[in-house]
C-alpha positions as semicolon CSV with decimal commas, in nm:
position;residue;x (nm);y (nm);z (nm)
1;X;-3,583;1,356;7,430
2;X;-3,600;0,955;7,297
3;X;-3,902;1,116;7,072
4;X;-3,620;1,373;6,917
5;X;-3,346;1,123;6,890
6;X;-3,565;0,896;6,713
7;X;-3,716;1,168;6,445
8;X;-3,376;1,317;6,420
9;X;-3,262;0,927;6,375
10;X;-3,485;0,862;6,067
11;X;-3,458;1,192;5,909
12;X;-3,061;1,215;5,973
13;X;-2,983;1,170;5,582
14;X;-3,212;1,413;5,498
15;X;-3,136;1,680;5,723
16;X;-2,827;1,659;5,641
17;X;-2,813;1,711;5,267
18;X;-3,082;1,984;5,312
19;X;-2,799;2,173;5,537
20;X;-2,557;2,091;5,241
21;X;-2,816;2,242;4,991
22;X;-2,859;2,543;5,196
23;X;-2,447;2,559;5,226
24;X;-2,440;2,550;4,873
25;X;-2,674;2,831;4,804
26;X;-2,551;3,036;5,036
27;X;-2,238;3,019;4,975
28;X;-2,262;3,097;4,585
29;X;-2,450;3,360;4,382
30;X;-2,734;3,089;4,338
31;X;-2,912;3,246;4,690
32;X;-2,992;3,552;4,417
33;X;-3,096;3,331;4,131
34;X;-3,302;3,123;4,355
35;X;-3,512;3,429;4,468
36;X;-3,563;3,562;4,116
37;X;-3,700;3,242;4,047
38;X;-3,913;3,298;4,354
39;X;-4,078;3,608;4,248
40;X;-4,140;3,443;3,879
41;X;-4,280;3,124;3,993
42;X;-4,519;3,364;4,263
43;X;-4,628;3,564;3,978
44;X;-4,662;3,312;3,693
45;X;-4,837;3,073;3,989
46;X;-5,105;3,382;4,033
47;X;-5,157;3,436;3,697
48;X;-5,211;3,116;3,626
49;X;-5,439;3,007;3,874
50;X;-5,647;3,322;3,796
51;X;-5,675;3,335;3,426
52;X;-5,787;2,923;3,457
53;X;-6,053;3,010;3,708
54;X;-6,211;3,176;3,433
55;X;-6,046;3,076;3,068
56;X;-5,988;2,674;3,004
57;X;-5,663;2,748;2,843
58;X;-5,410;2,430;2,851
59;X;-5,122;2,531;3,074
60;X;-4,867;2,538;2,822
61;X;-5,046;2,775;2,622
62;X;-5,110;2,976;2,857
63;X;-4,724;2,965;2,989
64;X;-4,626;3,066;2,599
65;X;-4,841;3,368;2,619
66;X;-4,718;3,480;2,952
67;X;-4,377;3,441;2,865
68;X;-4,449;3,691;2,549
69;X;-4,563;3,920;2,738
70;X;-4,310;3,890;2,961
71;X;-4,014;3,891;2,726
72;X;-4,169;4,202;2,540
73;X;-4,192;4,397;2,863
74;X;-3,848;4,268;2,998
75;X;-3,680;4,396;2,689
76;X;-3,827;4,748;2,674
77;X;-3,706;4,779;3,051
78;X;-3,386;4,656;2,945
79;X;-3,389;4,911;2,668
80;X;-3,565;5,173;2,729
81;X;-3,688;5,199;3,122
82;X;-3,324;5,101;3,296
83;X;-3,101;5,332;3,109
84;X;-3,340;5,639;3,208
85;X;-3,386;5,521;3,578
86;X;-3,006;5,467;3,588
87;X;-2,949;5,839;3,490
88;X;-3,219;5,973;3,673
89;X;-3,080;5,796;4,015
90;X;-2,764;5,976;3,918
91;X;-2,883;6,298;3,867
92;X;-3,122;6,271;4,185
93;X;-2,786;6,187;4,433
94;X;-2,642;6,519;4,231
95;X;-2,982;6,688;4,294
96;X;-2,900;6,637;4,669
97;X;-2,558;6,698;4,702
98;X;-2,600;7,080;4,529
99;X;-2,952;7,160;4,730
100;X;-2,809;7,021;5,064
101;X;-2,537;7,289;5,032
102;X;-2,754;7,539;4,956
103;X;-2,963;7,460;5,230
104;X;-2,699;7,459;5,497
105;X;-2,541;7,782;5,306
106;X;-2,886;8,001;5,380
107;X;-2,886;7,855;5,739
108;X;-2,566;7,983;5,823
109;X;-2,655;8,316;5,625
110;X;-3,004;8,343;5,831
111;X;-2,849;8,282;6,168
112;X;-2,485;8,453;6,158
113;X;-2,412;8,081;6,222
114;X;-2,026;7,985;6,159
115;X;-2,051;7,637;6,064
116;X;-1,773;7,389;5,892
117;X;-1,979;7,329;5,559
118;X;-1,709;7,120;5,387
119;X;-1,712;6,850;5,738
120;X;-2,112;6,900;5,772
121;X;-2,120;6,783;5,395
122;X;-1,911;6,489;5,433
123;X;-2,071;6,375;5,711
124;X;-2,431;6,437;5,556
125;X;-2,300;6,237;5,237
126;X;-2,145;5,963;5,437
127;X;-2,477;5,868;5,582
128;X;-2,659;5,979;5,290
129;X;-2,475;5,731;5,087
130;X;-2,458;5,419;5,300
131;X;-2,823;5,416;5,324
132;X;-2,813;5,371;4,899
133;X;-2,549;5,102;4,960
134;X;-2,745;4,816;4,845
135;X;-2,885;4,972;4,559
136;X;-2,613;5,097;4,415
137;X;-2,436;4,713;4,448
138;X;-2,791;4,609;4,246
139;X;-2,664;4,912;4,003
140;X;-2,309;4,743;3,972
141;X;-2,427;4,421;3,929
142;X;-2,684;4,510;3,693
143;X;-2,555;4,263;3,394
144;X;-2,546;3,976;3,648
145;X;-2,907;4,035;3,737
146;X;-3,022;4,017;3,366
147;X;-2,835;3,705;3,300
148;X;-3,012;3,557;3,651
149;X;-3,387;3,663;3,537
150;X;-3,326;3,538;3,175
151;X;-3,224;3,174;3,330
152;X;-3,476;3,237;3,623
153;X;-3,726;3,273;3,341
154;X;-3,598;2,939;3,179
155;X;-3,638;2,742;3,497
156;X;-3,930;2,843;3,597
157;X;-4,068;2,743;3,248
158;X;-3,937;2,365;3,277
159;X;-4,075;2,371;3,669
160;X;-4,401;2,429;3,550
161;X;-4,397;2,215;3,214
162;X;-4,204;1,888;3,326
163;X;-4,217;1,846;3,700
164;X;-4,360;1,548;3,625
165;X;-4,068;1,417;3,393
166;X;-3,838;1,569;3,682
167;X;-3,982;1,403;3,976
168;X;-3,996;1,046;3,782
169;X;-3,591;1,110;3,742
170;X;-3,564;1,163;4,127
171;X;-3,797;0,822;4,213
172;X;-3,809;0,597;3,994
173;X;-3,700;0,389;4,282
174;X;-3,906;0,471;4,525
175;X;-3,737;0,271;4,828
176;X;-3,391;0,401;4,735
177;X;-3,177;0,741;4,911
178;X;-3,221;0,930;4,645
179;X;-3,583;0,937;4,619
180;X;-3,601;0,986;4,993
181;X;-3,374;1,272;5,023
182;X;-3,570;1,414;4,671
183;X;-3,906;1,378;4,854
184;X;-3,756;1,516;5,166
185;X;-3,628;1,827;5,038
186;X;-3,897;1,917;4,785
187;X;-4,116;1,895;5,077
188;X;-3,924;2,159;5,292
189;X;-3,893;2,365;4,935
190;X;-4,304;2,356;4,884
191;X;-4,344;2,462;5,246
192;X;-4,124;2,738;5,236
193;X;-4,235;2,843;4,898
194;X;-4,630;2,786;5,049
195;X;-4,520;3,080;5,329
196;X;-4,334;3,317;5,072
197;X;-4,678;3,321;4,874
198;X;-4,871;3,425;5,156
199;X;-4,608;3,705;5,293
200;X;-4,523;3,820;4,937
201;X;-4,828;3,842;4,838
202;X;-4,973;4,040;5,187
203;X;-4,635;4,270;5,140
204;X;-4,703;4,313;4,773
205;X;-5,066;4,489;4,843
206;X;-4,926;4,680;5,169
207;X;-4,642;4,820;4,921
208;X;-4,895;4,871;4,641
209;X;-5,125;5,098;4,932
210;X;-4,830;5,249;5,089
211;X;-4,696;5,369;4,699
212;X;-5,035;5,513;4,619
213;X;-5,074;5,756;4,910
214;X;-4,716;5,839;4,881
215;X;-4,759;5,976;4,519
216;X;-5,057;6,191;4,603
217;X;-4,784;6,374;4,880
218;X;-4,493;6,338;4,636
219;X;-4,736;6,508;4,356
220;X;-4,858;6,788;4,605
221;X;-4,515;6,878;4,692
222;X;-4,400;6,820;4,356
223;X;-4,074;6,677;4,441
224;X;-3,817;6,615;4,165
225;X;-3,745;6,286;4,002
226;X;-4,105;6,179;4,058
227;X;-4,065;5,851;3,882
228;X;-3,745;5,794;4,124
229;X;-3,910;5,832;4,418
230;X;-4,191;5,622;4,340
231;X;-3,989;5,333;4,237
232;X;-3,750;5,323;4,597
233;X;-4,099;5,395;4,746
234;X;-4,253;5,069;4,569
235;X;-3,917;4,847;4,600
236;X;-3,855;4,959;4,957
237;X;-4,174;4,862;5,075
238;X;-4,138;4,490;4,970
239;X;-3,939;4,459;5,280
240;X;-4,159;4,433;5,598
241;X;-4,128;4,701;5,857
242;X;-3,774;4,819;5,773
243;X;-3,849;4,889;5,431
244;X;-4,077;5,123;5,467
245;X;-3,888;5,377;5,738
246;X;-3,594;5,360;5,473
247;X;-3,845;5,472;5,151
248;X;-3,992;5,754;5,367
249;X;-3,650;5,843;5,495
250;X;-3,529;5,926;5,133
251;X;-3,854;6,116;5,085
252;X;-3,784;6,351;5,399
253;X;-3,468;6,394;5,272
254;X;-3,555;6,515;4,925
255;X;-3,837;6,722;5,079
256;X;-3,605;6,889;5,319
257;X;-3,352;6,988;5,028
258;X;-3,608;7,050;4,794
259;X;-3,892;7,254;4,973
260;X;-3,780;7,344;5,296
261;X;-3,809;7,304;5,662
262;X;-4,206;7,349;5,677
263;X;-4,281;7,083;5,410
264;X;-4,020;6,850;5,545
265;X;-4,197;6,869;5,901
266;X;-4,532;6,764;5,699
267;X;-4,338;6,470;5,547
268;X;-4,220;6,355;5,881
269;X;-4,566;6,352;6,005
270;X;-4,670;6,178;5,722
271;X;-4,389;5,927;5,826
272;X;-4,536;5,843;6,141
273;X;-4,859;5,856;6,022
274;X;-4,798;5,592;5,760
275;X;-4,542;5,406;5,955
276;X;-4,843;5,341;6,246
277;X;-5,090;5,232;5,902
278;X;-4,793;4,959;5,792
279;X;-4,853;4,835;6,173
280;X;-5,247;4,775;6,102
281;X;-5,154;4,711;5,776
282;X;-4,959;4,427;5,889
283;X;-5,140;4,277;6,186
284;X;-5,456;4,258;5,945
285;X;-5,337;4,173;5,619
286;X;-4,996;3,982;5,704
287;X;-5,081;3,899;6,057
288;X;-5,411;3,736;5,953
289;X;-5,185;3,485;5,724
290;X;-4,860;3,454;5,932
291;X;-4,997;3,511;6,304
292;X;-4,695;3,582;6,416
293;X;-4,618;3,865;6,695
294;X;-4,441;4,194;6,551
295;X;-4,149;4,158;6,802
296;X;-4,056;3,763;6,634
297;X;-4,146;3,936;6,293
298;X;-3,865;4,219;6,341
299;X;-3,629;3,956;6,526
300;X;-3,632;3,775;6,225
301;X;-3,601;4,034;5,986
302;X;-3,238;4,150;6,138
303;X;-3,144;3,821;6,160
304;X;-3,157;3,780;5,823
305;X;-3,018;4,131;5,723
306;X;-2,726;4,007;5,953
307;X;-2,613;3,695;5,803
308;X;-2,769;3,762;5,443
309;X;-2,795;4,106;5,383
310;X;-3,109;4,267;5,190
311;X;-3,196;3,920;5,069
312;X;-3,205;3,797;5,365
313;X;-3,459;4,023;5,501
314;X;-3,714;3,907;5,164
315;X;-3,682;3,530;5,278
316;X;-3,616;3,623;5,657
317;X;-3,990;3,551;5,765
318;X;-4,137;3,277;5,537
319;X;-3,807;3,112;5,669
320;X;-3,857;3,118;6,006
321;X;-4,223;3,005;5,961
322;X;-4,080;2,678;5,772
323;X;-3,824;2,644;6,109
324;X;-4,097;2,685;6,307
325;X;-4,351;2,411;6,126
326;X;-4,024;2,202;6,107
327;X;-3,948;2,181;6,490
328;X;-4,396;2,168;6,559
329;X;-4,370;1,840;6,360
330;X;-4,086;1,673;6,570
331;X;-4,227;1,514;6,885
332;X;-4,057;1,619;7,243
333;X;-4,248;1,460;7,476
334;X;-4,498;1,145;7,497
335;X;-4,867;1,219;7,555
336;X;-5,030;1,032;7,861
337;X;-5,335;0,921;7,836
């Protein structure tokens, strides 16, 4: 306990304006412009690090190009890709609604079956829509989210050209509280940022596996709104675990409205099926990274969908990983020789 109270001691300043940093984001939309920023530092990171393995472009050049690329793609999704997703989403909730009634309609037709079709499709609906709560907040917000990714995109520009500048602001006294509660933070920040990579970027390729066998069954049982379907399949399945039973419970949905009871039994199978893959998936690909037990994983992951909703569950596990190498570095008890 005098080891804790001593480390606790020495660190107390900077402890405690890391909680006020974290308040701060929190608190304030900056929690969803800081995990923009994520993503774009990940991906500009990767491509970075790959294209100088093999080209000796300067880094600035190389940033320019990137960000044309970027900026060219970002504005024909803006233009051209968002409206028509937007519509199709729309049309694909209307798709539902009209099929689902159908569906219950030749039920009750089939089996003399005297059922309350206006409370059965209420109910249905109810459920149906909370599960696209979040993403229809994304859809509402959708103007905020632009403005976020076109200042994410400026930040992470000046993070990557002028640390150096920005560090020298932060200590150029190197003795004084600033620089220590700079150094302090930035520390916690690259650790954090160190365990995103890895769980990101083991999610990313589990997603990317878990989309591709999904479109072969979404193509064989040519489901509507292909493109749709692919997308929440994709987006879904950046969230570990829980991400995927939500994707593949909007695709047994469709299924069932679309092509039946027979087909819909096939895609539940599939369900499982893939569901039990994600598992290997996970303890070989993330687990070999993270080593961390599925039970702490899942713990962590509704923990964070508690207190910050869906972005909590993105940062719920490189988060705990930082707590975790955070308390391993404060001493508890003296060794004996």
């Amino acid at each position: 306990m005098e080891n804790v109270a001593k480390s606790l001691k020495s660190n107390l300043m900077g402890f405690l304006a890391l909680l006020l940093f974290c308040f701060v984001v929190i608190s304030t939309d900056l929690l969803s412009l800081l995990i923009i920023l994520l993503f774009i530092y990940l991906f500009t990171d990767i491509v970075i690090t790959i294209t100088r393995r093999w080209l000796p472009i300067p880094k600035t050049l190389l940033l320019l190009l990137l960000y044309a690329l970027l900026t060219g793609i970002f504005t024909y999704f803006v233009l051209n890709l968002a409206p028509n997703f937007l519509r199709d989403t729309s049309s694909y909730i209307q798709h539902l609604k009209g099929t689902t009634k159908a569906l219950i309609l030749s039920i009750s037709d089939r089996y003399n079956l005297h059922l309350d079709l206006l409370f059965i499709r209420e109910k249905l609906f109810e459920e149906f829509s909370k599960s696209f709560g979040h993403l229809v907040k994304i859809f509402n917000h959708i103007t905020k989210g632009i403005v976020y990714f076109v200042f994410a995109l400026i930040l992470n520009f000046l993070l990557h050209t002028e640390y150096a500048k920005i560090k020298a602001v932060f200590t150029a006294n190197e003795g004084s509280l600033l620089s220590y509660i700079y150094l302090f933070i930035t520390t916690r920040i690259c650790r954090f940022y160190m365990y995103f990579k890895k769980v990101m970027l083991g999610q990313i390729l589990i997603s990317l596996i878990n989309t591709g066998i999904t479109t072969i069954l979404i193509y064989i049982l040519d489901l509507p709104y292909k493109p749709t379907l692919i997308f929440f399949v994709f987006l879904f399945g950046l969230i570990p675990v829980v991400g995927n039973l939500v994707s593949n419970t909007i695709l047994a949905t469709t299924t069932l409205v679309s092509c039946g009871t027979i087909p819909a039994s096939f895609c539940l199978l599939y369900l499982v099926v893939i569901h039990k893959t994600e598992y290997f998936l996970n303890s070989k690909i993330i687990g070999s990274m993270i080593r961390i037990p599925m039970f702490i994983t899942l713990i962590a992951l509704i923990t964070g969908e508690i207190l910050l909703g869906v972005l909590g569950m993105i940062i719920a596990i490189p988060l705990f990983l930082t707590l975790k190498q955070e308390f391993e570095d404060i001493p508890f008890l003296e060794e004996h020789s």
